[in-house]
N, C-alpha and C positions, 0 to 999 in steps of 0.2 A: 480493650483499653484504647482510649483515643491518644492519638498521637501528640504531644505537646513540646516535642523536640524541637518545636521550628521557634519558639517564645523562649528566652532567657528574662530573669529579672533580678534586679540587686536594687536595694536600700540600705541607704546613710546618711547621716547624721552626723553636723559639729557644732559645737558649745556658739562657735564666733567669740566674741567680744562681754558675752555675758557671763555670769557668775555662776549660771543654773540651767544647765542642759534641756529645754522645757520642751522642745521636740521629740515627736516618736514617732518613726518610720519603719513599717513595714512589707515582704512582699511573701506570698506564703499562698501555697495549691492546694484546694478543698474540695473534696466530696462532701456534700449534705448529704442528709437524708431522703432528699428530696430525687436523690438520684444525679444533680448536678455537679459537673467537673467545671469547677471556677480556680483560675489565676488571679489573685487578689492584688492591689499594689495602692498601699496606704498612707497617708501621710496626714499626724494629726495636730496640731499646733496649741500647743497649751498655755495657759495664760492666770496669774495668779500668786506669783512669788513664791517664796519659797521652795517647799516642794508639790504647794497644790497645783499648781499649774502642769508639774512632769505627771501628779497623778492622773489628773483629769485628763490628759494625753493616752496616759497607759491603758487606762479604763475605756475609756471610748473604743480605742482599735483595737484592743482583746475583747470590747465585750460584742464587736459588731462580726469580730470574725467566728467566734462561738454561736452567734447567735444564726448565723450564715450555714455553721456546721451543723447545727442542730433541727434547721427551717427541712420541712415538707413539700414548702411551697415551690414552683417550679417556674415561675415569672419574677424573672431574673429583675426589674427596675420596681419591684415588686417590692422583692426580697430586701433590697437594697436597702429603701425607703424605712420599713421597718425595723431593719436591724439597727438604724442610726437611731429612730426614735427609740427604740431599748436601750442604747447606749445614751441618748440625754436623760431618760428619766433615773437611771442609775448615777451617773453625776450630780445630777440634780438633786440625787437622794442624799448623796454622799458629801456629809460635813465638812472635811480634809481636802475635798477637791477641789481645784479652780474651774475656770471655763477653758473649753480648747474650740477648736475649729479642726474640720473635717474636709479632706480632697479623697476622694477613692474612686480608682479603676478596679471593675470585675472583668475578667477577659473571660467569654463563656465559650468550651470548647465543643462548641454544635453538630461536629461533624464536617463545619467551614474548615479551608485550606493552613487557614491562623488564627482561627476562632473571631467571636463578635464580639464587641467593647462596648461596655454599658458603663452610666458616670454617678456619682452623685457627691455633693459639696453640701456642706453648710460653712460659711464664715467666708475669707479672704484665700485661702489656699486654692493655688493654682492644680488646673489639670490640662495640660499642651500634649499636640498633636506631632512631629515633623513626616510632612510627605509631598513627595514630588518637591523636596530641595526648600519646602515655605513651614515655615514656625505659624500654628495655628493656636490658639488660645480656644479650648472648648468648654468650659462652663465659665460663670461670673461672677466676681464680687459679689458678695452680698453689704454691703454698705448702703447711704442714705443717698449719695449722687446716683449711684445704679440703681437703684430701686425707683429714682424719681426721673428717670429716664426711659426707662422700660416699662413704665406707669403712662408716660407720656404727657408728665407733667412740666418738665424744664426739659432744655438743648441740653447735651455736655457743658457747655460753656458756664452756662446758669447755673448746674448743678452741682460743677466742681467748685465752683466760686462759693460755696457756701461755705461756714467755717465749721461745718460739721459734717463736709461730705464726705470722708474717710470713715468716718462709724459707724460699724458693723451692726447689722439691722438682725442678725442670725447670729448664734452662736449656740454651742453644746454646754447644757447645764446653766443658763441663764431664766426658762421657763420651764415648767411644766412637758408641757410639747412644745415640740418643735416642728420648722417642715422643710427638708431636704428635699435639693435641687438637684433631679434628673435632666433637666435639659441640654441639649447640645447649643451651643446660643453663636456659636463659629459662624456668619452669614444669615444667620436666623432676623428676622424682622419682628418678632413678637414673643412675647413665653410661652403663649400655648405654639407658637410652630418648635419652637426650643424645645419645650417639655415632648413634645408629638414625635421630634426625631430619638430624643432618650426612652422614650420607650420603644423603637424598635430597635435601637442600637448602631454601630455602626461595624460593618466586617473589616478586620485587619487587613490590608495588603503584605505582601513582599518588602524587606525595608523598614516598616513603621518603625519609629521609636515614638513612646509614648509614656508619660510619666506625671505623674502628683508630687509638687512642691511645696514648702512654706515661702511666705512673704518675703522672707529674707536670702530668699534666691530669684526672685523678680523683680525686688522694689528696685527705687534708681536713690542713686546717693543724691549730694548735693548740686549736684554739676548736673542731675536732670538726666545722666546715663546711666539705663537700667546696668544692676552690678556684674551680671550676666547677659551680655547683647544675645542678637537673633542669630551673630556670624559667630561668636563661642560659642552656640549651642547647634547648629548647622557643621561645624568646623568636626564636631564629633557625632552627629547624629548615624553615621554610618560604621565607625568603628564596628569591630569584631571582640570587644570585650566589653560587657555592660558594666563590669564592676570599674574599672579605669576609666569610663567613662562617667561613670555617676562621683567619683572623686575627682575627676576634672571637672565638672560645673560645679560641686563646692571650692575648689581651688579659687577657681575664678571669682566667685563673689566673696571668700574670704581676703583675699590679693585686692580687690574693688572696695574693701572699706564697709562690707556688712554691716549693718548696726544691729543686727540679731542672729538669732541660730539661723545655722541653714542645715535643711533637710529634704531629700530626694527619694521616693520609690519610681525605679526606674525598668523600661521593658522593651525590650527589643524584641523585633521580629527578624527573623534568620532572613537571607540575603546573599545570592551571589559576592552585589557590589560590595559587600564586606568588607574591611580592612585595617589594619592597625593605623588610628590616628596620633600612636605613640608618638612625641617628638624626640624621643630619645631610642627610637626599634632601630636606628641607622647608625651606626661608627660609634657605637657607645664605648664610653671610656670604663674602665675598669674603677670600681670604687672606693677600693687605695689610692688610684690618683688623684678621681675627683676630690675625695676629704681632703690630701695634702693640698695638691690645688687650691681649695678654698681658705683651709688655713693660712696659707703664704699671700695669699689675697690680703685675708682681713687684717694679719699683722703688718701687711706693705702701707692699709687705709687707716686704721684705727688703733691698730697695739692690743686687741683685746680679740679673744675667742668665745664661741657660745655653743655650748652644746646644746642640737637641737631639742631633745627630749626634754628641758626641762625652762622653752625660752616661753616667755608672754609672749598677746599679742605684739603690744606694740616694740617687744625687740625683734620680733619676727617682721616687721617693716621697714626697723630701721636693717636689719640684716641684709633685708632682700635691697634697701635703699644702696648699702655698701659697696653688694655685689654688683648691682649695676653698675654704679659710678666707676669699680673697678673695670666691669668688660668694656669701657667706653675707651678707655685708658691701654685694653692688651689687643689691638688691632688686630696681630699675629693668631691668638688664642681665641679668638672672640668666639666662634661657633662650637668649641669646647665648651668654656665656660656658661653659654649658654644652655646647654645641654645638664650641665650639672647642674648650674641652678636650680632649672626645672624639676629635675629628680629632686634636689633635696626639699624645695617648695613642696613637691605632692606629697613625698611622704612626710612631710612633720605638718603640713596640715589638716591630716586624718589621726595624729595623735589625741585620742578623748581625754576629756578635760572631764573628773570623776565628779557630780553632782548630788547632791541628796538621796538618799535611797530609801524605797518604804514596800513591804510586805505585798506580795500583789494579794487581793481576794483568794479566797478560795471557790470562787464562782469560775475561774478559769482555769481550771482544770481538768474541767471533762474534754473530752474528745472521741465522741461516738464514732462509730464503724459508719460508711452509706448503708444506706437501705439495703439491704439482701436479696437476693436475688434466690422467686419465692421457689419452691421446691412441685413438682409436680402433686396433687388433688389439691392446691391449695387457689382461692380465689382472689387475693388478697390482703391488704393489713385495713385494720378499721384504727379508728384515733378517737380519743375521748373529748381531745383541746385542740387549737392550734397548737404547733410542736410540741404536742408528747408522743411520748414514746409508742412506736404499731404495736398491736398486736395480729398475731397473722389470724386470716379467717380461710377455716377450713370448706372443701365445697360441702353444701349439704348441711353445714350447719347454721344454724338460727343464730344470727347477728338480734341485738336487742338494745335499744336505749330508754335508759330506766329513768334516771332524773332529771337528766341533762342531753343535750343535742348528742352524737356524733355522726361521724361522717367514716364513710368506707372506701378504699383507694383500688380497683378492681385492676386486674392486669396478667399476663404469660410472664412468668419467666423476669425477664429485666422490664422497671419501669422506663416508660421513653415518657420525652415532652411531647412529642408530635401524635401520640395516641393514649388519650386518656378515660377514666368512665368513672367517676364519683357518685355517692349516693349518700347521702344527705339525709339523717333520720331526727326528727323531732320526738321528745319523750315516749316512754311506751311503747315507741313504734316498734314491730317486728319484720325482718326479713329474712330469705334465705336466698344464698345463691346458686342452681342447679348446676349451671357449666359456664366455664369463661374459657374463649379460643382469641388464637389472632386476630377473629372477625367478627365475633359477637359475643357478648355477655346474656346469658339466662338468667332472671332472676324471677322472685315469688314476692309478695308481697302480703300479711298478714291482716285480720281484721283489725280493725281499730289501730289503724295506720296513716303514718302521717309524710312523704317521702319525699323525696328533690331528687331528679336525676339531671347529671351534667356529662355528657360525654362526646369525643371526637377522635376519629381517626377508624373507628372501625366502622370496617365496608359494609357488614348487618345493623350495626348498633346493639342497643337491649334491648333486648323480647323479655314483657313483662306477661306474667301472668298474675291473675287477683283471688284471694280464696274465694269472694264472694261471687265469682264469676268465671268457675274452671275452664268453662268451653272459650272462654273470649283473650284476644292478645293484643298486647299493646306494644307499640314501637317508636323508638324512638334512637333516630340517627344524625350525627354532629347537632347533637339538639339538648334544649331543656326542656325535661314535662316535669311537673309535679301530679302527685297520686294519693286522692284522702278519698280513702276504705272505712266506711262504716256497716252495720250491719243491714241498712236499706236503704246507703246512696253512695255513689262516685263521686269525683270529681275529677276530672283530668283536663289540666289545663297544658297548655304548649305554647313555651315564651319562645323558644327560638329554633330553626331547624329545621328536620320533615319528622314530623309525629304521626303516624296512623294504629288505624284500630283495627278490629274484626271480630265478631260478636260469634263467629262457626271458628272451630280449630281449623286450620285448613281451608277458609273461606278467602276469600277477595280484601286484600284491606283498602279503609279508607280514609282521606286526609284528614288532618284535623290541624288546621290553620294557625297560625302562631296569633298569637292576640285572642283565642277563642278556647275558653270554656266549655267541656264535655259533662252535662249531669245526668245521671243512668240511678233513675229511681227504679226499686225494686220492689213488685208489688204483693201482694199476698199469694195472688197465685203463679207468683216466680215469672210473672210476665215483667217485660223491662219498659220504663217511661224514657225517654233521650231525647233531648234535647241540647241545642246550643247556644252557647250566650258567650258574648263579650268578659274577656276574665276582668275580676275584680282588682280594684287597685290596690287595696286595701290587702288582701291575698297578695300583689308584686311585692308591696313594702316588708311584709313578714317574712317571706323568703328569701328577698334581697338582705335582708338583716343577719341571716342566717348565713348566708353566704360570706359576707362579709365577718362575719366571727369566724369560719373558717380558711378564711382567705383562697375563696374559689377563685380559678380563674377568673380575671377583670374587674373584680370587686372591689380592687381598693384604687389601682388607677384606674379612673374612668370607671364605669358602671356595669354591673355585674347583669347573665340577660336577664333576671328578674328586675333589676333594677332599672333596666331602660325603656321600659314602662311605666314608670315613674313620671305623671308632667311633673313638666319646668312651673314654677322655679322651685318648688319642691325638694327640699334636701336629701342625698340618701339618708336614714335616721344611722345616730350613733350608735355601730358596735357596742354589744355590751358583753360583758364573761359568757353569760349564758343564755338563751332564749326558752324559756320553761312556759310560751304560755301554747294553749293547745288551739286547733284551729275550729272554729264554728261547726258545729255538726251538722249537715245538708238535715233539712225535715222535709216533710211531704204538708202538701196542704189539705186539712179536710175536704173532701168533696161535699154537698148535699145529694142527696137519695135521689131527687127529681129537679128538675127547672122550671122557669115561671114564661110564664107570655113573654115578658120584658127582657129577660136573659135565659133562651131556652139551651145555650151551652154550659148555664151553671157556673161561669166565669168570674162571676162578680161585674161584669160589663153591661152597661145595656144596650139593646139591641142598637138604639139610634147611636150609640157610641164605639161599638165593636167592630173591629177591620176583618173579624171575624166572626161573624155575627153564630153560626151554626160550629163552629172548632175551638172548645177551651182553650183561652189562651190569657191566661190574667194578666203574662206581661206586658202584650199586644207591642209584640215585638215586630216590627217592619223593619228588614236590612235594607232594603234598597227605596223606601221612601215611597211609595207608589200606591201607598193607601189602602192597602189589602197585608193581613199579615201574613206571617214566615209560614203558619201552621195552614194556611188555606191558600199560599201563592204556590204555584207551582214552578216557578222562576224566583227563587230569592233575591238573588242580585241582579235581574232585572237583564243579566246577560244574552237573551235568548236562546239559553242552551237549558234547557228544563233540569231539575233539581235533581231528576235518577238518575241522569245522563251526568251531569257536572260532577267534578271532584273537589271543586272550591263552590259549592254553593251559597255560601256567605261573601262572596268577594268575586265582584264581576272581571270574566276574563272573555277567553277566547273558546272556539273550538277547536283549535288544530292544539289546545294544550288542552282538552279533557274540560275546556272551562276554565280553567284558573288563569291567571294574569300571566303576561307573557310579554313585557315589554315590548324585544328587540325581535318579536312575531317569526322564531326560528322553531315554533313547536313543542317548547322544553319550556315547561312550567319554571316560573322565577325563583319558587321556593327551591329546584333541583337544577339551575341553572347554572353553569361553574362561569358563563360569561352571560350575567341578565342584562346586559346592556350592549350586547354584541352580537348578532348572527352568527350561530353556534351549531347548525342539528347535530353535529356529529357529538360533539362533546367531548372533540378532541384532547387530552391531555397528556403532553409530553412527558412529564416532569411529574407528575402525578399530585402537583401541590393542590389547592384548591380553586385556582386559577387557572380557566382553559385556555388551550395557545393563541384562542381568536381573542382576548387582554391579556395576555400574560406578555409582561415587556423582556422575558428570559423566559424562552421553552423549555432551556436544559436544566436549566438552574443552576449554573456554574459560573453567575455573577457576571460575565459581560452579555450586553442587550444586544436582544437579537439584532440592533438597526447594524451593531458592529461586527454582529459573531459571524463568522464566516462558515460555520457549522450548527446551526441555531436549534436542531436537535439531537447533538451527540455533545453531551457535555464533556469541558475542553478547560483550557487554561489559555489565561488576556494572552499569554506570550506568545501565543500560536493561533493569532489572533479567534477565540473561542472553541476551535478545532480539538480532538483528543491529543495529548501530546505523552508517550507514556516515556522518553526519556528526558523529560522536561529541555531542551536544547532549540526551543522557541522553531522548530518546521513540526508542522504537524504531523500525524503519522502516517494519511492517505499519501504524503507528497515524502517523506521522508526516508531515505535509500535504507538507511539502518534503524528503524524502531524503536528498538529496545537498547539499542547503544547510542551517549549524547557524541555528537558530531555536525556542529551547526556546520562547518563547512561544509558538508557534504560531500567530501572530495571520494572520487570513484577513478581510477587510476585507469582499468580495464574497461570503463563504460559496459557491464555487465547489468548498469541494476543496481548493484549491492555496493554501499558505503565499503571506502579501503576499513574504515573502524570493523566492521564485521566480517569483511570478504577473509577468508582464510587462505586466498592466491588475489593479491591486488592486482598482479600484471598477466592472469589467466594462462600462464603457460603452464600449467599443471604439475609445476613444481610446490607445495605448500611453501607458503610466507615462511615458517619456521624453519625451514631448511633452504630458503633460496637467500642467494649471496646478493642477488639483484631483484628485490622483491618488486620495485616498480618498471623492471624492464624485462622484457616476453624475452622467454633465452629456452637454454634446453639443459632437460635433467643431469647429462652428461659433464654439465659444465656449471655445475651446482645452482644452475636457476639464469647462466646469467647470457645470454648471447653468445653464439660462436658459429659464424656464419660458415665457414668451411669443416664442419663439425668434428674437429681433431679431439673434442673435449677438454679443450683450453680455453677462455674463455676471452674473445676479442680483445678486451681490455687490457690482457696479460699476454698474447699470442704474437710473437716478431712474425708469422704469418698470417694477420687474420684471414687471408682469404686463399691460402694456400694449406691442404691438409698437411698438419709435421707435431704430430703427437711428442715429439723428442725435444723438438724446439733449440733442434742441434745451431750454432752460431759459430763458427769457426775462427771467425776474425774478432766474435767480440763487437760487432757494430750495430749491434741490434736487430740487425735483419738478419731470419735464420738463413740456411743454406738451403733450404726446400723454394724460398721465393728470390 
């Protein structure tokens, strides 16, 4: 279980000045199914009167956090994006609802120090940063001035001046679809750099506080000051209680003259600097006095009393107006009074003010278990839909998709994000899985089969085998191949990765290029035709499609790897429920019996037209341009490294890489290169990401860059400036006297080495600490630890001889000095 002790979160909500509480704020920790441990913290702002406005609030953030608990998917800005659009077309369905708007933090706990913060918005709801001491603003309005600024069609100046530049261009339940905004836009110069940083997220620090508000905790009154400034919300950003804190910024904009609800999901990151920004943790008065106090106040001012529990706003102004004009008045009492006030301000303005209420659905009530964690012979769960329910698949048995797509989640034990291997079946298709380890997946593959493999992290990958070609193996690692099995042809294409083959069990494998088509006709007398061609677009877009209905990785933001093959401008095609159509069946082409004078390869070419005048080749396919084709060039691409010899013979390289492309000419083919644009031989990797240490700007990966870390391969903590630090006290542990005990001083009393925090004799006189009376001064056993220079076992300090032996300490006269000196 990942540690989540270092995040607290609290959300709240009050009416303000309205009639109908139309805010909903919540903050709540989910396992999906997906295997994901997310801290949620939401804030939805509803709009609609009566009570459709509180609906259309409620629905939105139960139905985005259900839908969150229930996803498979494991791309977290992903996930996000989707569950918001499930929540508008369910408002949107829903008669009784109003429209809301949408602020939400997902904090994903990755295995980072304080996990990574991912965002998304639709409407006016704020989501703020505070770090390193500055109020950050991370996503943005969605209105008509922002839009036409970020468009780069008007200045600010132009855009605010409009009289419609506050109207929100986005909102929940207003269309059909909708499209929620991940981007970080905090210094961002554009949306795609905004959107670019939302999808990889940002990692919490030490300190962060971070939170999603409604408008009516940021707008500015009339006087043009926001109701909650930068230094109210700084003043408490570091507090040690998030719930007192998240009712102190509504204090504040409720005391400022709100003209709406305000509502806060609020989250803190743990932190030494920590600390109560109570103004009443110091000399607090007991409150029997403060009530009498206040009483004798308002009857000195006004002759009337108010009990809190049951005042309006505006007596709650004029009260607080009272109380001041009185502390102005009791010079003596003043920082009292002030103290009371405050308490009685916070707590009566979290008293809820009750609003309409209505039935939630019965669609929010489920709450599945995560994914389970699978049991040993099992290979794991197949899916019929996006988010329906697994079913586990056993090893050895035949997986099958009959009318409809699905997809199969392969895996050991617990699912991780960092290692995955999907399989991807179009109708009909059959599969079996042989063995799945921590480092490769077996699988089989059936006649009249249609497949998609998507997988990463394992160090073998999948070893496919084909029924219609038991001796031959297919592989494929951090890669996509697709595989269509018919009864007398392949196909195997390879969109991204390192894909290889090998026609002998046990033989040599060989590449097969990303962008390139494998067809393996099979002929009557079981001899094999192979050849290679260019994959088909037509082929990307089918698979991409597929992908995209089951939300493979990269599919929906940005392009999934069949889909990035796709030209521009090309649209991916829209998702649909199901993809039921089947793929083209490879055929063989007639041959004729004999050839003529004019075409004596039977090609259909003629002679004067043939690049290959004597070698069937109908497509008369030339890779490298040179006028002679693939099937009669002995140099395909033109490399000079001959085609037996090459292992990218479609695609001109090198020879110190085997022939294949090699940018940064350190040896290491690009397609296996962890740095292609770097001189690399070794293939160093620290960290083991997929970035070698010759680009990786963090060898250890423990978040400070190497230009700073001062240990740049032993991952460490910023405090110690990147160093390991195991008792967090910012010295690292190579320099650090005591380890495993915090002691930034380092005080060492004996100079032995060892911190006085660990030493169990700090002044080395071999008396232990626990029994010595003078633990930082070298003394002797005799005199319980502590000095005594004439060793009478008295101990200097105490001795009218110290330097004369008189164990008696005999004094005759009484003058301190014994009678021995």
């Amino acid at each position: 279980m990942i540690d989540t002790s270092h995040t607290t979160a609290f959300a709240a909500a009050d009416i303000g000045p309205r009639e109908i509480l139309e805010d909903y704020s919540v903050t709540e920790e989910v396992f999906t199914m997906g295997g994901l441990h997310l801290r949620l913290a939401i804030v939805c702002d509803g709009v609609g009167g009566a009570a459709s406005g509180e609906r259309a609030a409620f629905i939105t953030a139960q139905t985005v956090i259900e839908f969150i608990r229930n996803s498979t998917d494991t791309i977290v800005p992903r996930l996000l994006t989707d569950a918001i659009k499930e929540a508008n077309r369910k408002v949107y369905n829903d008669s009784t609802a109003g429209k809301s708007t949408i602020a939400m933090i997902a904090i994903h706990y990755d295995g980072s120090p304080y996990g990574r913060a991912y965002i998304a918005s639709v409407g006016d709801s704020g989501i703020f940063l505070i770090r390193d001491g500055k109020v950050r603003r991370l996503n943005t309005e969605h209105n008509v001035a922002n839009d036409m600024i970020w468009e780069g069609r008007a200045t600010p100046e132009q855009a605010f001046a409009l009289p419609n530049a506050w109207h929100l261009t986005r909102a929940i339940g207003v269309n059909p679809d909708v499209e929620p905004d991940i981007g970080f836009y905090y210094n961002a110069t554009n949306r795609q750099e905004a959107r670019q940083r939302g999808k990889a997220g940002i990692l919490l620090e030490e300190g962060d506080t971070i939170w999603a508000c409604s408008d009516g905790l940021t707008d500015s009154g009339e006087n043009g000051i926001p109701y909650v400034t930068d230094e109210d919300f700084l003043r408490h950003a570091l507090d040690d209680n998030v719930e007192r804190t998240a009712r102190m910024y509504l204090t504040y904009a409720l005391r400022s003259g709100t003209h709406d609800n305000v509502s806060i999901a609020l989250v803190f990151v743990d932190s030494k600097k920590r600390h109560s920004t109570d103004p009443n943790a110091r000399g607090r008065i007991s409150m029997p006095l403060i009530v009498a106090f206040l009483v004798l106040l308002l009857i000195a001012i006004g002759g009337s009393a108010f009990f809190f529990s049951t005042q309006s706003n505006e007596e709650k102004g004029a009260l607080e107006e009272q109380i001041v004009a009185a502390e102005q008045t009791q010079v003596a009492l003043q920082r009292a009074v002030e103290e009371a006030t405050q308490t009685a301000i916070a707590i009566q303005s979290f008293t809820p003010t009750p609003s309409a209420t209505f039935t939630p659905s019965p669609t929010f009530t489920l709450t599945p278990s995560p994914l389970p964690t699978l049991e040993a012979g099992n290979a794991g769960y197949s899916f019929a839909g996006r988010n329906t329910l697994p079913e586990v698949v056993a090893i050895g048995q035949v997986v099958e998709a009959q009318e409809a797509p699905i997809y199969v989640s392969a895996f050991v034990g617990e699912q991780r994000s960092d290692r995955f291997s999907y399989y991807y079946l179009f109708p009909q298709s059959k599969v079996r899985f042989f063995d799945v380890t921590d480092t490769k997946v077996e699988f089989y593959v059936r006649l009249d089969s249609d497949v998609f493999i998507q997988n990463q992290g394992y160090v073998e990958g999948t070893e496919v085998e084909l029924e219609q070609l038991p001796a031959a193996r297919f592989s494929a690692r951090n890669a996509c191949m697709s595989i269509q099995q018919t009864e007398a042809n392949i196909a195997i294409t390879c969109f991204s990765g390192t894909c290889e083959y090998t026609f002998e069990r046990g033989g040599d494998y060989n590449l097969l290029e990303p962008g390139q088509t494998m067809l393996v006709e099979i002929e009557e007398n079981n001899e094999l035709s192979v050849r290679e061609v260019e994959l088909d677009i037509d082929e990307a877009r089918r698979y991409d499609e597929l992908l995209v209905e089951f939300s493979a990785p990269g599919a929906v933001i940005g392009k999934s790897c069949a889909g990035v093959w796709i030209p521009e401008p090309t649209a991916t095609p829209t998702p649909t429920a199901t993809n039921t159509r089947r793929p083209p069946t490879p055929t063989r082409t007639p041959r004729p019996a004999t050839g003529t004078d004019d075409d004596p390869d039977n090609d259909g070419v003629p002679t004067g037209f043939d690049n290959c005048p004597n070698n069937h080749n109908s497509d008369q396919k030339d890779t490298d341009g040179d006028g002679k084709g693939d099937v009669c060039d002995g140099d395909d691409d033109n490399d000079g490294i001959a085609d037996g010899l090459d292992a990218c013979s479609k695609v001109a390289g090198v020879a110190s890489a085997q022939g294949c492309p090699d940018a940064d000419g350190d040896g290491v083919r690009d397609s296996q290169d962890n740095c292609p644009n770097t001189p690399n031989p070794s293939q160093a990797n620290n960290d083991g990401d997929s970035q070698g240490d010759a680009c990786d700007s963090d060898d250890d990966n423990d978040g400070v860059p190497d230009s700073s870390d001062q240990c740049p391969t032993q991952a460490g903590q910023a405090s110690a400036q990147g160093c390991p630090d195991a008792d967090g006290d910012g010295v690292r542990d190579s320099l650090d006297n005591c380890p495993s005990v915090s002691n930034s001083s380092q005080t060492d009393t004996d100079g032995d080495g060892q911190g006085d925090a660990c030493d169990s004799d700090d002044d080395n006189d071999g008396v232990p600490d626990s029994s010595d009376q003078c633990p930082t001064q070298a003394g002797q056993a005799s005199a319980q630890g502590c000095p005594d220079a004439d060793g009478d076992g008295v101990r200097d300090s105490l001795d009218n001889c110290p330097s004369v032996s008189n164990s008696s300490q005999t004094d005759t006269d009484g003058d301190g000095q014994g009678d021995a000196c």
